[in-house]
Every structure is written in structure tokens, then in C-alpha cells.
N, C-alpha and C positions, 0 to 999 in steps of 0.2 A: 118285193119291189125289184123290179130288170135290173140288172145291173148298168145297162148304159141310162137310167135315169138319171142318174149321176153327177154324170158328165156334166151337166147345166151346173155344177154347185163345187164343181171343179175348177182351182185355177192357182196361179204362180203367185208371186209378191215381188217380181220382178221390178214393175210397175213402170217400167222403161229406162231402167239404170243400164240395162244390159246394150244399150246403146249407143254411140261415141255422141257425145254432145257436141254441140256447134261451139264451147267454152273451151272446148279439149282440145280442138285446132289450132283457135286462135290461141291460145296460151302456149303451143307449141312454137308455134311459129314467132311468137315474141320473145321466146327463150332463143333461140337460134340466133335471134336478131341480135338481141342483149350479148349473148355469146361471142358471137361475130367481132363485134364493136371494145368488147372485152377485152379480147384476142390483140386488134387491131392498137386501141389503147396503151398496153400491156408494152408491146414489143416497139413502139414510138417513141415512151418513154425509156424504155431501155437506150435504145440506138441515139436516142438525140437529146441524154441526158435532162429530159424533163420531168421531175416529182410531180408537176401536176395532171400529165397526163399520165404517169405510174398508180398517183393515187386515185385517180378518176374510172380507172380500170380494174383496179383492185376495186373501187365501189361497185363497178357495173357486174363484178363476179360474185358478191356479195347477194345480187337482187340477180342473180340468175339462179343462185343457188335456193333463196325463196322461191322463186316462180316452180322450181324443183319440185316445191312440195307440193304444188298446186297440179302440175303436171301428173305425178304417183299417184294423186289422190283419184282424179278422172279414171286412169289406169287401173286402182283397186278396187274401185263403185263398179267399171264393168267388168273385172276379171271375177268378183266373186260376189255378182249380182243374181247369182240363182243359189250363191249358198243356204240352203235351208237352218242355219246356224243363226242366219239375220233372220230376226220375226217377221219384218217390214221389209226386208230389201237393204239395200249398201244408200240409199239415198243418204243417210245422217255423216258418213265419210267426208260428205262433200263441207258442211257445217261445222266436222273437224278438225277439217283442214284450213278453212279458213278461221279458225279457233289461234292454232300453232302458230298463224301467217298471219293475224292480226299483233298476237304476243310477241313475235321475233319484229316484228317494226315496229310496234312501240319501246324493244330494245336498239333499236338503230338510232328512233328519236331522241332516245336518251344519251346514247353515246355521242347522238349528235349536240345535244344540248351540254355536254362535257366538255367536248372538244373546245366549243364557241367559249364557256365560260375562259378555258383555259387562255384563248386567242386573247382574252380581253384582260386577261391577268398581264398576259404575258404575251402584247402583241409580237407576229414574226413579218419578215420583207415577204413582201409579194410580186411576182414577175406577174403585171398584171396583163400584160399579152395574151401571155403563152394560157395564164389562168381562161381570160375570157375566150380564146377559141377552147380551148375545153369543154366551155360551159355548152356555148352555143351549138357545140357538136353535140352535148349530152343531151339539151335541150329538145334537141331537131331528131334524135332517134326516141327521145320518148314520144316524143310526140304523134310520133309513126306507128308506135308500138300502142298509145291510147288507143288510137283510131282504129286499130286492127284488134283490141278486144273489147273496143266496144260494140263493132259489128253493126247489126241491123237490130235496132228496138223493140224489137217483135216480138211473138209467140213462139218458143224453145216447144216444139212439137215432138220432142226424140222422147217425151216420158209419156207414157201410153199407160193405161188402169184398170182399174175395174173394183168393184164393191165386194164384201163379201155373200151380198144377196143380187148380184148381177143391176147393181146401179150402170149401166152401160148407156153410154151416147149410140145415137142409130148406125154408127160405122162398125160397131163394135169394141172401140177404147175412147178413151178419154181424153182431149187433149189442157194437158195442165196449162196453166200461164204461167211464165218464167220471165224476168227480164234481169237486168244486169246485178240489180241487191238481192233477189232473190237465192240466185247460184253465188251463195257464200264465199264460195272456192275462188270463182269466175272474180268476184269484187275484192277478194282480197289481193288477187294478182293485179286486178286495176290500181288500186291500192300502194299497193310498191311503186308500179309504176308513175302513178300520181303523185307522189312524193316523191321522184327521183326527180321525177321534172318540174314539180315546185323549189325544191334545194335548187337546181339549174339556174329556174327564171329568177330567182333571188339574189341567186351568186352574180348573173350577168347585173344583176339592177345596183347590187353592192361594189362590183369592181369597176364598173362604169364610173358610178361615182367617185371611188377610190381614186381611182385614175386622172380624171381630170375637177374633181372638185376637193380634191385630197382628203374626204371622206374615209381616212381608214377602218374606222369602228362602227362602221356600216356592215364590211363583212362579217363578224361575230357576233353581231344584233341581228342580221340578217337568219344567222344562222340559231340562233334562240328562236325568234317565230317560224320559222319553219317546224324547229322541234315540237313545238305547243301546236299545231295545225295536225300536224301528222298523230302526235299522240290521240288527239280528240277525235279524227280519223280514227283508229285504233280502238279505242277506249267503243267506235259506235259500232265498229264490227262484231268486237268481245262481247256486244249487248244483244244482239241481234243472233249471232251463230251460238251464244249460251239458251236463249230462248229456246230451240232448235234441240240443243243437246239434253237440256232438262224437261223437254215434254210439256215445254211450258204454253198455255192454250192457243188457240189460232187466234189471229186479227180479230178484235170486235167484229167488224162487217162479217167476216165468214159465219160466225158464230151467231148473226142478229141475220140473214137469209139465211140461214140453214131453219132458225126456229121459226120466223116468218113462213116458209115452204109448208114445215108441218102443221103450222096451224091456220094456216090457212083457209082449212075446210072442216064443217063437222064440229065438235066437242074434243078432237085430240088438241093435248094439253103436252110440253114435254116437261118431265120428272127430272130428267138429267140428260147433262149434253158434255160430251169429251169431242173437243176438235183438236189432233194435234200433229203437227208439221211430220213428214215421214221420209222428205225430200225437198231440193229446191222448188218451193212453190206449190207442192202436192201434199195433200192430208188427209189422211185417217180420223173417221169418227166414231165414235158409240154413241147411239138415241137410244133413249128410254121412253115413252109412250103413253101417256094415262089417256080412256076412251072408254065411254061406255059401248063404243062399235066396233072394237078394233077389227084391222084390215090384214090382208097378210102383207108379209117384212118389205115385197117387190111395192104393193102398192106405194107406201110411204119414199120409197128408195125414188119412185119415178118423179115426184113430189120435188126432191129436189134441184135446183136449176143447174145447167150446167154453166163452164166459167168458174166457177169456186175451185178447182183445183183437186176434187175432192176424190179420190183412187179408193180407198177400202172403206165401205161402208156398212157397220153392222145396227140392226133394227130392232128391240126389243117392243112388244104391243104386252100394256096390259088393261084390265079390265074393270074399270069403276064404275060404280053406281052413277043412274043420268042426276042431274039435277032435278028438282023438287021444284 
């Protein structure tokens, strides 16, 4: 056999991690932001003797520091996305980072749900001015910072693929579907931020009323249902990015078109079917094939529709008696 035959049966596992995701930016740029605001925060409280705006900055350094790991993690999917050490590629980085980043805010919620109990043991005075521009300041940068990672609801095109029997769409890769729960990474930094400005719009609805309806235990009731919201947040990341990390199977639907495709035609039957996530939104499979005609591995590979997400594709055909 030539040696450049080859080539056709030749290929990386990169699968488009090696690429800067459209997640990577905006998460950058939210951090800066959050930083920024931090910063500004920080040194207001200082100079004009405010705790509330000390400790509102000290929170916002808190979720910049989170967002941190969501940033490294983008940064280590593409820095050592051709390491042939990963079987699959660095996509699962991204699943474990939002793994770390679901568990460190469900630790916020909890401290946050300590703090309020404490408030309610042992109410303190509230300067509720200086509290509510706080909030409303904090409010109004998260809310900037949503909208900038949540971007355009679209198709995430930066991961490109390919089978391991040349499953290829006609351009030559793949385009996976990705949207905002998919890139684990991407939603857990939504996440933080979603909860910063949930605490925000509750603190403003708490001290509003504080204020002028003398509602004080509103703020530390307030701040219990936010903890219970954010945790359950949390609790749905750690279920979804654990999925992800134990190889646990693909969605019903992928898994019910994928077997739909192969039997669609003929007497193939499938034996066994592994679909399992490799990356946001991108997955690996092994078919197993029973036929009394079997085809070769590209035939069945073509078989499948594109849209499923589906980068490494391996084909097993074997050969049983027709029916009687």
C-alpha cells in the first residue's frame, strides 16, 4: 500500500479547541469590567468611609476571581489542545471548569445564607442610602456584563471535526452546535454573574422597603432566597458538567438519530451504541452494526445527519444470518 494512501485515514483530535471561542472574549471582557468596578468600589469606600461600598467591592473581587477560572480554563483547552496526552482533545477542561465554578458558588450561597441567618439573629443599622446606590450600581454593571456573555444565541462555529472513518460535512469539518448551557465554562461565568445581580435586585427591593415601609427583615429574608436560587443554580451546573466528566451518554435525541440514520436502510440493526460528549456540544461515538450486507465504515458514517454535533465517529460492521 503507497504510503500517501494514508493520508485520507489521517487526522488530529483537536476538534476546534485549538481555537479562541467567542466564550473566551466575552468572559474576558467581563472580568475587566467586574475588575474595573472593583477597583473603583474599593478605593470609594475607603476615601469616604463607606462599609457598604468596601464590602460591595470586596464581593465584586470575589466573582472576578471566579470568572478567573473560567478565563484559564479557555486559555488551557487552546494552549494544550494538540497535546496528544488528551485521547479526545482539551474540550472536557471546559466542563471542569465549570465543575470548580458551579462548587465555589454554591459556597458563596452558602456563606451567603449564613451571613442573612446571622442578620436575623442579630439584626445590625443600615445606612440605607449609601446601601441602595450600591446596589443599584452593582445591579446596572451586572447587567452589562449579562448582555456581553450572553452575546448572540447562535452557532459557536470555532469547533471544527471530523470522524475517525472521515464522517465529514462537504466543506470539510464539522460545524458543532453550541449555545450558552452547552459551553459549561461560558454558563458558569453567566452564573456568578446571575447571582451577583440577583443578590443586587433583592438587596434594592429589601432596602427600599426597609426604608420607607420600615421592613427591616426583609433584607435577611431577602438574602436566604437568593441563597436557595443560586444554590439550585449550582446544584444544575454540578449535574450537567458531571454528565460531561463521567462519560455519561449523550442526550436521548442524539442517541435516537443516530440509530434512526443507521437503520434506516437494509436489515442493519445496531448491537451497541456509545455517544459521549468530548466537548461543549461536540461528541464521540462507537456503532456496532449487525447486517447480513454489511457496507464499508464510510458508508454508514455518511448515514449520519449532520447537526448532531457529532466529531469522532467510529464504525464497527458485522455479519449475521438474513432472516428466514
Amino acid at each position: 500500500m503507497p504510503p500517501e494512501s494514508l493520508e485520507r485515514w489521517l487526522h488530529d483530535h483537536t476538534f476546534g479547541q485549538d481555537v479562541p471561542r467567542a466564550g473566551e472574549r466575552r468572559t474576558v471582557v467581563v472580568i475587566a469590567i467586574t475588575a474595573i468596578t472593583m477597583v473603583v468600589e474599593i478605593v470609594a469606600g475607603v476615601m469616604y468611609g463607606s462599609m457598604a461600598l468596601l464590602a460591595d467591592g470586596l464581593h465584586m473581587g470575589s466573582h472576578a476571581s471566579a470568572l478567573g477560572i473560567s478565563a484559564f480554563a479557555y486559555y488551557y483547552t487552546r494552549r494544550h489542545a494538540t497535546d496528544d496526552r488528551f485521547n479526545f482533545g482539551t474540550g472536557k477542561v471546559n466542563s471542569l471548569a465549570g465543575f470548580a465554578s458551579a462548587v465555589l458558588l454554591m459556597v458563596f450561597a452558602l456563606i451567603m445564607a449564613w451571613e442573612s441567618v446571622l442578620r436575623i439573629i442579630n439584626p445590625v443599622s443600615i445606612k440605607f442610602n449609601q446601601a441602595i446606590l450600591v446596589a443599584v450600581l452593582g445591579f446596572m454593571v451586572n447587567g452589562i456584563c449579562l448582555m456581553i456573555l450572553r452575546g448572540h444565541r447562535g452557532h459557536d462555529h470555532g469547533a471544527g471535526g471530523h470522524d475517525h472513518h472521515h464522517h465529514h460535512a462537504a466543506n470539510g469539518h464539522l460545524k458543532a452546535p453550541a449555545d450558552l448551557r452547552n459551553d459549561h465554562n461560558l454558563w458558569s461565568a453567566y452564573l456568578h454573574v446571575m447571582a451577583d445581580a440577583l443578590t443586587s435586585l433583592l438587596a434594592i427591593f429589601a432596602l427600599l422597603a426597609g426604608k420607607y415601609v420600615g421592613w427591616r427583615f426583609l433584607d435577611p429574608l431577602m438574602g436566604l432566597v437568593g441563597a436557595a436560587l443560586i444554590t439550585r443554580w449550582s446544584v444544575g451546573l454540578i449535574r450537567s458538567s458531571s454528565r460531561v466528566l463521567l462519560d455519561m451518554q449523550a442526550p436521548l435525541e442524539v442517541r435516537r438519530a443516530v440509530k434512526q440514520a443507521i437503520e434506516s436502510e437494509g436489515d442493519a440493526r445496531l448491537s451497541d451504541l456509545h455517544v459521549w460528549a468530548v466537548g461543549p456540544g461536540i461528541y464521540a461515538a462507537e456503532i456496532a452494526v449487525v447486517t447480513p450486507t454489511p457496507r464499508d465504515q464510510d458508508h454508514y458514517c455518511r448515514l449520519l445527519p449532520d447537526g448532531l454535533g457529532l466529531v469522532h465517529v467510529s464504525v464497527g460492521a458485522h455479519t449475521c444470518s438474513p432472516k428466514t
